[in-house]
C-alpha positions as CSV (number, residue, x, y, z in Angstrom):
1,X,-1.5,10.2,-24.0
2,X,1.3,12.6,-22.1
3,X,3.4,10.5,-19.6
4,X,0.6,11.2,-16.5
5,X,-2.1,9.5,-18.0
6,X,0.5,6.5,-18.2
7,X,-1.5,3.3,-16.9
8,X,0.9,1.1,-14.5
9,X,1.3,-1.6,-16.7
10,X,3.2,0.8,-18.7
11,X,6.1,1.8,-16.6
12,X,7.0,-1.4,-16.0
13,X,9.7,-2.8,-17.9
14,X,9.8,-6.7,-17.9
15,X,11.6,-9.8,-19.1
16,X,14.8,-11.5,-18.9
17,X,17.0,-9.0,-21.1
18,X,16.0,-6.8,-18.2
19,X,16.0,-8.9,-15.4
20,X,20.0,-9.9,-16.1
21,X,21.1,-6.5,-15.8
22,X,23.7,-6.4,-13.2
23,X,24.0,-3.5,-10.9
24,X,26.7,-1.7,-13.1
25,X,24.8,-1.9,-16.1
26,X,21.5,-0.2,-14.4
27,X,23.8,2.4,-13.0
28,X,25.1,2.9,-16.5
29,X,21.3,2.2,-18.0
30,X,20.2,5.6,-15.9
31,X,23.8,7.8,-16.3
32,X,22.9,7.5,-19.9
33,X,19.4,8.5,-19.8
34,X,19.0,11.3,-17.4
35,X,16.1,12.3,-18.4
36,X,14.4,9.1,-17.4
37,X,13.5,8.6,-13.8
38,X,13.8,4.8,-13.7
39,X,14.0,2.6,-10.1
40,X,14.4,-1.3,-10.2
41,X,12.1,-3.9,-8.0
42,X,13.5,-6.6,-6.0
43,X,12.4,-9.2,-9.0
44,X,14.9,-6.6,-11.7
45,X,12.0,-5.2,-13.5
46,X,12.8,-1.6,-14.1
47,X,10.1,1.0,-13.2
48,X,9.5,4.3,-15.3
49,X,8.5,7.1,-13.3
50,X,6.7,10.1,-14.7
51,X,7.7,13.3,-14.3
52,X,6.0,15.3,-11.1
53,X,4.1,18.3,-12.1
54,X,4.9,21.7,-10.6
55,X,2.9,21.4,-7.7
56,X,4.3,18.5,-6.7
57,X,7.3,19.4,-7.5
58,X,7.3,22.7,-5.1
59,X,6.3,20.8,-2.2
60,X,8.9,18.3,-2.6
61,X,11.7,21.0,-2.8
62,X,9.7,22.6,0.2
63,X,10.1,19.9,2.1
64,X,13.7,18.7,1.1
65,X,14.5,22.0,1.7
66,X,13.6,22.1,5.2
67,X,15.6,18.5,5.9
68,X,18.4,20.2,4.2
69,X,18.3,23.3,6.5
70,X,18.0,21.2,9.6
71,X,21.2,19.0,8.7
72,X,23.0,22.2,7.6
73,X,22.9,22.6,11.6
74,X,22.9,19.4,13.0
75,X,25.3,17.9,11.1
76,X,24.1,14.8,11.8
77,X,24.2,12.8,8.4
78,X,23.5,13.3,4.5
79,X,20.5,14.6,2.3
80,X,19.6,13.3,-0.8
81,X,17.2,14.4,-3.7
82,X,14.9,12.6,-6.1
83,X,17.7,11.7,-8.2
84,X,19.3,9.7,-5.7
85,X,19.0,5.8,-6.0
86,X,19.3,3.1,-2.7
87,X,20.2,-0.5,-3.0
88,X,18.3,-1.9,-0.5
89,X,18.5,-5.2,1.4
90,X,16.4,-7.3,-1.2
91,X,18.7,-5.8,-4.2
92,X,16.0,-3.1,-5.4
93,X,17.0,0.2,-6.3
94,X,14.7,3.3,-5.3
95,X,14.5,7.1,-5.4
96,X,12.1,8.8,-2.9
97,X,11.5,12.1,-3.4
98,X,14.0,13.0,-0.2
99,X,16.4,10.9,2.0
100,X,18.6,11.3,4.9
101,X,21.4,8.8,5.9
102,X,23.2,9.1,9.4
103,X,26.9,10.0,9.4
104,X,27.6,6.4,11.0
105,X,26.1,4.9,8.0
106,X,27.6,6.8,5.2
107,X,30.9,6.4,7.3
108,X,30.4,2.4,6.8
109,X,29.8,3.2,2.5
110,X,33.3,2.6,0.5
111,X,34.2,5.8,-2.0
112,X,33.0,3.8,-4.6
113,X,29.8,2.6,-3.0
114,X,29.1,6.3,-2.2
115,X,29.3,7.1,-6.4
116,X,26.9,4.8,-7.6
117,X,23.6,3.2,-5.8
118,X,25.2,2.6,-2.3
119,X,23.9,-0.4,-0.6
120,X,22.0,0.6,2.1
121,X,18.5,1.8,3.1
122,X,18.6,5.4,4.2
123,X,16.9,6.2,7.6
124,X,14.5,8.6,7.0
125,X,13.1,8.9,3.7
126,X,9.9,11.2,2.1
127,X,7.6,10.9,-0.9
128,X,5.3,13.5,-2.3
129,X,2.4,12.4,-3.7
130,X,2.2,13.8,-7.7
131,X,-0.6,13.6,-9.9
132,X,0.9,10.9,-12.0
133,X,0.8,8.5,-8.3
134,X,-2.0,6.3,-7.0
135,X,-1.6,6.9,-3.8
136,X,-2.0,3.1,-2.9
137,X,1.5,2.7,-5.1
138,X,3.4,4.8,-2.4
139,X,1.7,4.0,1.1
140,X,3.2,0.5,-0.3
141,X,6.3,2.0,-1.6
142,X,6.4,3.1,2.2
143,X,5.6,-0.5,3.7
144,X,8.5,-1.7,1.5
145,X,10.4,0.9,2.9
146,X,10.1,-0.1,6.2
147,X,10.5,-4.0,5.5
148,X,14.2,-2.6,3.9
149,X,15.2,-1.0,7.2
150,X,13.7,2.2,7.2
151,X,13.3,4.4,10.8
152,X,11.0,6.9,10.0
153,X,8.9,8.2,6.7
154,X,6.7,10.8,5.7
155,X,4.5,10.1,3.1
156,X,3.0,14.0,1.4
157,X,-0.9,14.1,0.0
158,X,-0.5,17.9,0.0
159,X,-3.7,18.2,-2.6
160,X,-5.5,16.4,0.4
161,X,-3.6,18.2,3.1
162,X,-3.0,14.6,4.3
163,X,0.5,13.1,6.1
164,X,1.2,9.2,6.6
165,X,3.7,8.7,9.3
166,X,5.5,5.7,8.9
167,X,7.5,4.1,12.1
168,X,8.8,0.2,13.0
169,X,6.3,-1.8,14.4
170,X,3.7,0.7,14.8
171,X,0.7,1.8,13.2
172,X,0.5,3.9,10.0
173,X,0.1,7.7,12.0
174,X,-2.7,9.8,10.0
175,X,-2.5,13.6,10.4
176,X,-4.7,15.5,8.5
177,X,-4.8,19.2,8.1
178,X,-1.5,21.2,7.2
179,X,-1.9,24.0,10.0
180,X,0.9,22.0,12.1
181,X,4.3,20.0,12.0
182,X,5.7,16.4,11.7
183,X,8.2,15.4,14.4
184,X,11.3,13.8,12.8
185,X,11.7,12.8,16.5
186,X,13.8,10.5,17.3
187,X,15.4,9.8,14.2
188,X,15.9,13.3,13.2
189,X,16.5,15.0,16.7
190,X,15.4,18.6,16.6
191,X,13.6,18.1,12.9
192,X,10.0,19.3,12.4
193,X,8.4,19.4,9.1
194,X,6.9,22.5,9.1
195,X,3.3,21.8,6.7
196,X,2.4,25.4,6.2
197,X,4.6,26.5,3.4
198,X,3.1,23.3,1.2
199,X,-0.6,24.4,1.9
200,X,-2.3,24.9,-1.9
201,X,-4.3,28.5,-2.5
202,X,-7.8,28.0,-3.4
């Protein structure tokens, strides 16, 4: 069984040994295992996360790509990979696939805050969906996001050419078809997510 045939139940680490782990020793926990994509619930369980395959893993550069370009520009805030981890509000620790954090808020993160998991929830945040991801798993992923102070998210099906737009207090947005753009309006002034470039050959 190769780590994308992995069922649920087993990337979920559980138990008390786990759940005690303070926020320094996950930190250390993932420096010393790099390979490992781990992210922690708000109950401490520790969450294994398969690799993406190389689809996947083009789109999400794609994407975090453009985000990056567009903040080259603006100059508005910071972007942040996959390997990035948030502490959120309810003490979980997660990765999406891209992030982007406002100047004001990085501004309010300490230099030792900034090294580690820093404790905040990043405005804008994306997920891609990979092979290895039931797609259920990350529209909640998303909700969770939101409930942890997110402004605006972008959830990827690109096998599907399928987007989930995800805003405060409004209605999961649907867009299918990847002949056209995602606003990033008005979290991301100027930002469009161009969907072209992520469009699969057949």
């Amino acid at each position: 069984m190769n780590s994308l045939d992995w069922p649920q139940q087993l990337r979920t680490l559980r138990g008390a040994p786990i759940n005690r782990l303070s926020d320094d020793e996950f930190f250390e926990l993932c420096r010393l295992n790099p390979d490992l994509r781990l992210e922690r619930t708000a109950q401490h369980d520790i969450m294994l996360r398969p690799p993406a395959g190389s689809d996947s893993s083009e789109s999400s550069g794609e994407s975090q790509g453009q985000l990056w370009l567009w903040n080259r520009q603006a100059r508005l805030g910071h972007v942040y990979e996959s390997s990035a981890g948030f502490k959120r509000p309810d003490t979980s620790v997660r990765s999406p696939d891209a992030a982007w954090l406002s100047n004001a808020a990085w501004e309010k993160l300490t230099p030792g805050e900034r090294s580690k998991f820093p404790p905040v929830c990043p405005e804008f945040m994306m997920e891609v969906k990979s092979p290895s991801d039931a797609l259920a798993d990350l529209q909640a992923k998303m909700q969770d996001c939101l409930t942890n102070g997110m402004q605006l998210g972008f959830l990827l099906h690109v096998e599907a050419e399928t987007a989930y737009v995800y805003c405060p207090g409004q209605p999961v947005e649907t867009v299918q078809g990847y002949d056209q753009e995602l606003s990033g309006e008005p979290v991301l002034p100027g930002f469009r997510l161009d969907l072209r470039p992520l469009r699969r050959a057949t």
